[in-house]
C-alpha beads as a LAMMPS data file, in Angstrom:
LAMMPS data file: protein, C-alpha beads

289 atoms
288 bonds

1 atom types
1 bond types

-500.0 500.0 xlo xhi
-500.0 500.0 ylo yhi
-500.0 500.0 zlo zhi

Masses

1 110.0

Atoms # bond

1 1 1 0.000 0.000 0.000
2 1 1 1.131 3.698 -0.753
3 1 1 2.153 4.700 2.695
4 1 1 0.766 7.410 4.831
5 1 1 3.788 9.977 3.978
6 1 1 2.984 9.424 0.401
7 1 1 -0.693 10.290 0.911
8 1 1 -0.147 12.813 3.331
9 1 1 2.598 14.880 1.306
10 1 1 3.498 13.524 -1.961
11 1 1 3.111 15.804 -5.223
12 1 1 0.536 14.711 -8.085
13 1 1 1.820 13.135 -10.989
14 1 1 5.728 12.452 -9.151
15 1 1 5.959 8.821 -9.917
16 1 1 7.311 6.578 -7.248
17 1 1 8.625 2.355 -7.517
18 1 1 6.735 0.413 -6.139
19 1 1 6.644 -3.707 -5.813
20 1 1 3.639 -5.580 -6.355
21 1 1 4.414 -8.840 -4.599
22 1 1 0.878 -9.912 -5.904
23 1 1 -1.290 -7.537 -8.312
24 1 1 -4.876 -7.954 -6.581
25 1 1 -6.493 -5.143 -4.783
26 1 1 -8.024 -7.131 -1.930
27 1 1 -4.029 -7.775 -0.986
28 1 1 -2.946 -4.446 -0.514
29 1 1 -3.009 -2.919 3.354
30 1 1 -4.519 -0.117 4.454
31 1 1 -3.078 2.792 6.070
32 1 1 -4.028 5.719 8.503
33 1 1 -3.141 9.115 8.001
34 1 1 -2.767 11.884 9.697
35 1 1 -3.748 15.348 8.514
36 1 1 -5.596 18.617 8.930
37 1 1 -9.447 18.256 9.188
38 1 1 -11.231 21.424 8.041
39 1 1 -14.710 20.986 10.955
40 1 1 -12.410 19.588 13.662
41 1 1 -9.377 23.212 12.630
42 1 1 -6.775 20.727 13.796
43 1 1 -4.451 17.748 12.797
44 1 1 -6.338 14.555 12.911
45 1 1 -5.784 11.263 12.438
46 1 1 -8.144 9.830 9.039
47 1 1 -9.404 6.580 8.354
48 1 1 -9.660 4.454 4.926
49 1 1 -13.621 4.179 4.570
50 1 1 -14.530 1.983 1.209
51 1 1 -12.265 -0.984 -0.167
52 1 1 -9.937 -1.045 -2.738
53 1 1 -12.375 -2.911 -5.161
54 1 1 -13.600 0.223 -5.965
55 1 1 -11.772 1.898 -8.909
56 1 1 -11.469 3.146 -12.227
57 1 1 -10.285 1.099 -15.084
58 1 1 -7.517 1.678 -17.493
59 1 1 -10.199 3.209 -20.000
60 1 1 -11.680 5.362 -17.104
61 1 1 -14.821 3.249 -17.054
62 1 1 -16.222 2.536 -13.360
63 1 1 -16.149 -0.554 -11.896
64 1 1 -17.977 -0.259 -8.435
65 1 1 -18.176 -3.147 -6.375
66 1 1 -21.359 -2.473 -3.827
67 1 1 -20.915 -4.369 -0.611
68 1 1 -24.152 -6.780 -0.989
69 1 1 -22.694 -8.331 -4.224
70 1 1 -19.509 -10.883 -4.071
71 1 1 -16.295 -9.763 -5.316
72 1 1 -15.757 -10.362 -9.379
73 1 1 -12.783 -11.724 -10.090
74 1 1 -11.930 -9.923 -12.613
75 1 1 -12.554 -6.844 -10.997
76 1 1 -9.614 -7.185 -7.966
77 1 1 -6.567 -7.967 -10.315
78 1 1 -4.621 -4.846 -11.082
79 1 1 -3.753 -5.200 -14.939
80 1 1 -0.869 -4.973 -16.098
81 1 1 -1.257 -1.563 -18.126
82 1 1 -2.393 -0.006 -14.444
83 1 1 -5.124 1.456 -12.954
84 1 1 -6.830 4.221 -11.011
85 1 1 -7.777 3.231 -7.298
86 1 1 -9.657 5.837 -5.492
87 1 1 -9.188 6.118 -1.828
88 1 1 -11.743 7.633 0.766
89 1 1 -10.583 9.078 3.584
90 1 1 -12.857 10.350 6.887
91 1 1 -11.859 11.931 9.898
92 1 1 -11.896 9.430 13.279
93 1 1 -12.955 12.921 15.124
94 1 1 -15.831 14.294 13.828
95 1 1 -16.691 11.263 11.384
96 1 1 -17.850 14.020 8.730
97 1 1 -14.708 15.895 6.973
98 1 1 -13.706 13.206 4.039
99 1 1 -10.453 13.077 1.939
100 1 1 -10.371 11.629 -1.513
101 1 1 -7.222 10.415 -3.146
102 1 1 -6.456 9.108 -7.034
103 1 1 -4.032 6.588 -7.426
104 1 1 -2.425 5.361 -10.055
105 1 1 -0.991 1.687 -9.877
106 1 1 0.798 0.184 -12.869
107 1 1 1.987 -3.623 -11.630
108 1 1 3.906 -3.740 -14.968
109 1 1 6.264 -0.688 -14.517
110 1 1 6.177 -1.526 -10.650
111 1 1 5.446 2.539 -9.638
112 1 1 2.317 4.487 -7.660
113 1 1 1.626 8.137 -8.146
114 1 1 -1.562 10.631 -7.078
115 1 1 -3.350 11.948 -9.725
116 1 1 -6.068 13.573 -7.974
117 1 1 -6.837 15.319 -4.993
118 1 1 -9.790 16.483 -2.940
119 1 1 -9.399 19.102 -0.986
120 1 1 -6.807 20.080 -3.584
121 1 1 -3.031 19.824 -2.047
122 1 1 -3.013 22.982 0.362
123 1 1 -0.712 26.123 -0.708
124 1 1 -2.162 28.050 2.013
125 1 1 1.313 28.641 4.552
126 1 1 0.439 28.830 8.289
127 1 1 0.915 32.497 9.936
128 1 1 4.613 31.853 11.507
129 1 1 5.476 31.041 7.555
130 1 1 4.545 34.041 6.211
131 1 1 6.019 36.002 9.117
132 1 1 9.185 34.372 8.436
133 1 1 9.463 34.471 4.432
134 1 1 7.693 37.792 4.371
135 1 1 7.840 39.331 0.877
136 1 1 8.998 35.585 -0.611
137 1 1 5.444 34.494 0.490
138 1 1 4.540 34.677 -3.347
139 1 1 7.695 32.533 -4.333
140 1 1 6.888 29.993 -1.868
141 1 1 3.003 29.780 -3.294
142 1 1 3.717 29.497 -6.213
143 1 1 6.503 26.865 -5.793
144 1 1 3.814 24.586 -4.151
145 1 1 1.868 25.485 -7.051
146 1 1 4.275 23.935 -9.330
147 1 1 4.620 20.936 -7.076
148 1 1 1.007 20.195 -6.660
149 1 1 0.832 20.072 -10.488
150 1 1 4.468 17.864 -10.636
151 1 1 6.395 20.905 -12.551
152 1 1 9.429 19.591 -11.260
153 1 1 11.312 22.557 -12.896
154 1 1 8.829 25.236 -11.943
155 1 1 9.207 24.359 -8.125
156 1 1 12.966 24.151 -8.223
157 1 1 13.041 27.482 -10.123
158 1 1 11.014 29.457 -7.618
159 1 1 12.368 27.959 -3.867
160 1 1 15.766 28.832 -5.296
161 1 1 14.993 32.000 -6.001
162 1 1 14.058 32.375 -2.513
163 1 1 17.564 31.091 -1.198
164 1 1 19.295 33.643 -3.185
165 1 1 17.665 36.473 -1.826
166 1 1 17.606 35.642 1.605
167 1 1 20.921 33.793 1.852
168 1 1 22.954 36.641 2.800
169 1 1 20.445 37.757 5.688
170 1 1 20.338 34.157 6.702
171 1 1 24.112 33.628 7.177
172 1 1 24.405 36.880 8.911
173 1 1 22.284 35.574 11.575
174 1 1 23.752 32.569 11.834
175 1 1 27.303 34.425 12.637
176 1 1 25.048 35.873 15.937
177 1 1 24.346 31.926 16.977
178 1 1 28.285 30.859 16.969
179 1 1 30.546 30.867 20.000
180 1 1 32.884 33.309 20.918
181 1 1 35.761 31.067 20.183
182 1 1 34.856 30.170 16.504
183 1 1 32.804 32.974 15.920
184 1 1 36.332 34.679 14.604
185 1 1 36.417 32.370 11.940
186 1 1 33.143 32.122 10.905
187 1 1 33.050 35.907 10.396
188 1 1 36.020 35.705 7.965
189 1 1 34.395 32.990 5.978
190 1 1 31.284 35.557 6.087
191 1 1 33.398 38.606 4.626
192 1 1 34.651 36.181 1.577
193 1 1 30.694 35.771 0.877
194 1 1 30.309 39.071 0.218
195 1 1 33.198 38.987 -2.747
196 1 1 30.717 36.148 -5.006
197 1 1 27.154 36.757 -6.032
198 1 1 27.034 32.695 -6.541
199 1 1 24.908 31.470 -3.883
200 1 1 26.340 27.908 -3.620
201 1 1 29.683 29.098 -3.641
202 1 1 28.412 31.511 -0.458
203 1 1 26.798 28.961 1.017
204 1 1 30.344 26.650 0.491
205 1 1 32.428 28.904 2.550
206 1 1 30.542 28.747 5.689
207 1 1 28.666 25.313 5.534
208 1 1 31.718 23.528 7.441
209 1 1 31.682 26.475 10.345
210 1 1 27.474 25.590 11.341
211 1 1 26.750 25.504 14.619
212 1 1 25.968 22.803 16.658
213 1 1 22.702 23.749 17.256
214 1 1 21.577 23.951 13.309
215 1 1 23.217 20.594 12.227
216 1 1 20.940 17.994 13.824
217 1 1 22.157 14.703 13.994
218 1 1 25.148 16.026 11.636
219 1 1 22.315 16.557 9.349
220 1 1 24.107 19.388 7.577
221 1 1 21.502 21.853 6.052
222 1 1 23.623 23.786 4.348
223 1 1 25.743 21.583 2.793
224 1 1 22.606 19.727 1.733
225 1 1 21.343 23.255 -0.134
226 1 1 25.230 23.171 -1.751
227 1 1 25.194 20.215 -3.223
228 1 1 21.280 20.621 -4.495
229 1 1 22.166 23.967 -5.591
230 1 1 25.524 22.749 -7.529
231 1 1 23.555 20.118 -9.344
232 1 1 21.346 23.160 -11.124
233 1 1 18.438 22.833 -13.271
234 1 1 18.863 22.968 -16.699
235 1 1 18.606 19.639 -18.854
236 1 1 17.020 17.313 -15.880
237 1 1 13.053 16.681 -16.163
238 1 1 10.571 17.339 -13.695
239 1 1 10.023 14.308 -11.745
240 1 1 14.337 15.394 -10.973
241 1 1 13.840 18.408 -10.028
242 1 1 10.376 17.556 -7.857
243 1 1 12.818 15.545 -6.020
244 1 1 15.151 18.643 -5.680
245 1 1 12.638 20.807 -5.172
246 1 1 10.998 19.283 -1.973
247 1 1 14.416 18.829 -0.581
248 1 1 15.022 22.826 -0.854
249 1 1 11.780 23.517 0.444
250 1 1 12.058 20.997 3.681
251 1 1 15.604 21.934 4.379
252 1 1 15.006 25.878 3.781
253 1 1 12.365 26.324 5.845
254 1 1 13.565 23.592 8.667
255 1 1 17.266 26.144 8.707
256 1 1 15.466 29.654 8.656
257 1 1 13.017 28.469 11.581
258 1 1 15.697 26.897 13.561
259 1 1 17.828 30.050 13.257
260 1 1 15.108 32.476 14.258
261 1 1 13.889 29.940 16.793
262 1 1 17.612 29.701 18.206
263 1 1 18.050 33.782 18.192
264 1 1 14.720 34.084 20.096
265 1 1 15.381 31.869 22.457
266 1 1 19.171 32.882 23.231
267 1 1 17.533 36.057 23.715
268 1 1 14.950 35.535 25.506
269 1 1 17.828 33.914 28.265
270 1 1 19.578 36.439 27.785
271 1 1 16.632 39.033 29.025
272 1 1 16.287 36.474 31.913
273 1 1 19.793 36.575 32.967
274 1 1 20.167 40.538 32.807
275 1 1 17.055 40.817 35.037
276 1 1 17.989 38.171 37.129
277 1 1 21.450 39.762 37.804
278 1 1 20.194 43.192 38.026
279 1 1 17.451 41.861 41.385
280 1 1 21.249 40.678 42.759
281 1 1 22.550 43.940 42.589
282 1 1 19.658 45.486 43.623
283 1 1 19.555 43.603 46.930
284 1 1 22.929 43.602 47.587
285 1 1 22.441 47.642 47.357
286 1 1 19.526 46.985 49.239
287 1 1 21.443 45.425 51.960
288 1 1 24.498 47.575 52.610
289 1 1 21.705 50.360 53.235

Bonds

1 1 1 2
2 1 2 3
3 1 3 4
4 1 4 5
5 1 5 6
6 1 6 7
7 1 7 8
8 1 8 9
9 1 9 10
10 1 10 11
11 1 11 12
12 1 12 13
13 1 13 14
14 1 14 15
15 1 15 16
16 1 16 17
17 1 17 18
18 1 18 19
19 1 19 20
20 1 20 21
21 1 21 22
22 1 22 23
23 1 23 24
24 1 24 25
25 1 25 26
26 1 26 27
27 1 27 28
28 1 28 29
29 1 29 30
30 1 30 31
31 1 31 32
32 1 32 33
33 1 33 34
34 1 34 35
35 1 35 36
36 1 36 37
37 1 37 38
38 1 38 39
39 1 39 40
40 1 40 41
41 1 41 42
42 1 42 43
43 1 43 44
44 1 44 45
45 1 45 46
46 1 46 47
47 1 47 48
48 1 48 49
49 1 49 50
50 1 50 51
51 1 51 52
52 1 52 53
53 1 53 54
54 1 54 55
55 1 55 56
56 1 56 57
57 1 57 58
58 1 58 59
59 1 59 60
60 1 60 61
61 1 61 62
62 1 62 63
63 1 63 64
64 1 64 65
65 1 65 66
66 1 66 67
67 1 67 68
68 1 68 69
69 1 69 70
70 1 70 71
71 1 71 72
72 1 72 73
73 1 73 74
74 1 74 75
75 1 75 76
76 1 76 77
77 1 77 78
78 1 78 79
79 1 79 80
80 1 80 81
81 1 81 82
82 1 82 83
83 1 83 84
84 1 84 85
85 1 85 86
86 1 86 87
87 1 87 88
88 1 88 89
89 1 89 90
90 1 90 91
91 1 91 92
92 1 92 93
93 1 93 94
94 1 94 95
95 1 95 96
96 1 96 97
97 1 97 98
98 1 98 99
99 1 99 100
100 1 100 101
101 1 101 102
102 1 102 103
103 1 103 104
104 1 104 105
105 1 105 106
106 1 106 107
107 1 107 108
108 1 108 109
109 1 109 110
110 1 110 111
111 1 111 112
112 1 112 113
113 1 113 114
114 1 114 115
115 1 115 116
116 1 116 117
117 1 117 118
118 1 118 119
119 1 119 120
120 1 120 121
121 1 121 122
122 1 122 123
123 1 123 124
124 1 124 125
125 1 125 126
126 1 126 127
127 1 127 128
128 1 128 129
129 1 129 130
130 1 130 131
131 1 131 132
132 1 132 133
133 1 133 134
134 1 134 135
135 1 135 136
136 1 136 137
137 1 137 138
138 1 138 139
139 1 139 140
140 1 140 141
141 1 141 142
142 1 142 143
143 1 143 144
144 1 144 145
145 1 145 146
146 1 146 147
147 1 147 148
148 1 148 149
149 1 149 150
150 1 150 151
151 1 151 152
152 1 152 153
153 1 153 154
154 1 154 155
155 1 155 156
156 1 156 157
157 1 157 158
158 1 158 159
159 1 159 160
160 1 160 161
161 1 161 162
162 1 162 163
163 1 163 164
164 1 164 165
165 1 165 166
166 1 166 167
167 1 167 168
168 1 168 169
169 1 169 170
170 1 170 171
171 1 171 172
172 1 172 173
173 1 173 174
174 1 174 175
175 1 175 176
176 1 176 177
177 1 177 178
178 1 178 179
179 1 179 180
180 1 180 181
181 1 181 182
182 1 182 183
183 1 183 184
184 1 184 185
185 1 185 186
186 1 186 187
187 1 187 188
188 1 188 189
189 1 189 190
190 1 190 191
191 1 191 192
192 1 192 193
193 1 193 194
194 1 194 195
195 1 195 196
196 1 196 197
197 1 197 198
198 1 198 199
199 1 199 200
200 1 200 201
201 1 201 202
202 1 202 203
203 1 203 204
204 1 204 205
205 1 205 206
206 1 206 207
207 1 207 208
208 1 208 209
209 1 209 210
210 1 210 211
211 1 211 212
212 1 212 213
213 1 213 214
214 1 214 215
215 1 215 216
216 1 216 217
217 1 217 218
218 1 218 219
219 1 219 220
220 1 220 221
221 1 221 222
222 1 222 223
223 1 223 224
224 1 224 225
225 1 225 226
226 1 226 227
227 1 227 228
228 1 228 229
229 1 229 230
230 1 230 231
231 1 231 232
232 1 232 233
233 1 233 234
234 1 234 235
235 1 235 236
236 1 236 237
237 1 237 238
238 1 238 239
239 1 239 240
240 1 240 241
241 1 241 242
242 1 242 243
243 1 243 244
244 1 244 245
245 1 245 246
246 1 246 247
247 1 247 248
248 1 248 249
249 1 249 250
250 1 250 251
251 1 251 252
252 1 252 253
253 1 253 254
254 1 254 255
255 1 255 256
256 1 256 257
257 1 257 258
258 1 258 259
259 1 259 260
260 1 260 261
261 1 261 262
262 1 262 263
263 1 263 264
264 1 264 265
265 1 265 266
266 1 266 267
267 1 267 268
268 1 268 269
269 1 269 270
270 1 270 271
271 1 271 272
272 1 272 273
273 1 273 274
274 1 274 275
275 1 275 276
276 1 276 277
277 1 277 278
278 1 278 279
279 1 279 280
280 1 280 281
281 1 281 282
282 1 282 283
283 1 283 284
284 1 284 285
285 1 285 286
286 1 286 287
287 1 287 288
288 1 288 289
């Protein structure tokens, strides 16, 4: 079965390989997901309501199976030129808000993909997003845009165009997270930056000198935007560049939150600390009176 990440995240139209150990519906598991119900205006786990017997044939005919007649035979083998499988999805909360999902499952050329939708794959960024990406909101719209349609190229083209203009920014603030001791260093590597307009080649000269704190697991976000970045666009095809494209959008988004998340935080100790020394001084000055 297509499993819950796919469901819950994948682009339309991105194909992806997968095995058919045997090509009948009635063998292929069901999965939970979880995602955001529109009555319930929260993250909710959704059920798999009808069976897979229920689907649309490789000439787009429908083939319903109703639950009082037996199962045809011919109607739960997958053949070998693929078909379309649609999945219904309702929330365990409120038992109302449903999800439908198109699949596509080709048992000859072994791969899945979505090819429809409903509610459409949401574009709509939550308010700490467009706080964050302020003016790039548009960019980052229409980059899910692109993905939501599987224009590979499109996506790429439009989350790197948000890297470029907020790299600079972004490694400036990084300099701020850095201790004192290799902050020297990392502040030399930021003055070469400012000699390239190449944003890889920026991003090369500082992605060895990252924190602690913003390389998770030595999960090295910048290094992963290099070598993206280095690969470029031109001549690869769009299910490529989808692949690019969600990795620049994931690893963007997860470095400029963690930065501003880190800054806030250091500073918010940092307010604590001052006011917590300051009440010291105040009663020792307190006491020698």
């Amino acid at each position: 079965m297509p499993d819950s990440e796919f469901l819950e995240k994948h682009q339309l139209y991105r194909k992806f390989d997968f095995q058919f150990s045997k090509p009948l519906l009635e063998k292929i598991e069901k999965v939970n997901i979880n995602m955001h119900c529109s009555k319930c205006q929260n993250m909710r786990t959704f059920n798999m309501t009808n069976n897979y017997s229920t689907f649309l044939d490789g000439n787009l005919t429908y083939r319903i199976q109703f639950k009082s007649q037996p199962l045809y035979s011919g109607y739960n083998l997958i053949p070998k030129e693929g078909l379309v499988t649609w999945l219904t999805y309702k929330c365990a909360s409120c038992n109302t808000f449903t999800r439908h999902f198109f699949i596509e499952m080709n048992s000859n050329d072994n791969f899945i993909r979505k090819v429809g939708q409903l509610p459409p794959w949401d574009i709509q960024p939550d308010k700490e997003l467009q706080s964050i990406l302020g003016d790039y909101i548009g960019y980052y719209k229409n980059g899910l845009i692109c993905e939501s349609q599987g224009y590979g190229i499109g996506a790429y083209a439009y989350y790197r165009r948000i890297i470029e203009e907020i790299i600079d920014s972004l490694l400036e603030q990084i300099g701020s997270l850095i201790e004192q001791g290799e902050n020297i260093q990392y502040m030399e590597a930021l003055e070469r930056t400012k000699q390239t307009n190449i944003t890889q080649e920026k991003i090369k000269l500082v992605y060895d000198l990252l924190p602690p704190i913003l390389n998770p697991e030595e999960f090295n976000p910048l290094k992963t935007l290099h070598q993206v970045l280095s690969e470029g666009v031109h001549g690869r095809s769009d299910d490529a560049c989808l692949k690019d494209a969600e990795v620049l959008r994931e690893t963007t988004l997860f470095l400029v939150k963690a930065v501003l998340r880190s800054i806030k935080e250091k500073k918010e100790f940092t307010d604590k600390m001052r006011k917590l020394l300051e009440r010291q001084r105040q009663n020792k000055s307190n006491q020698r009176e």
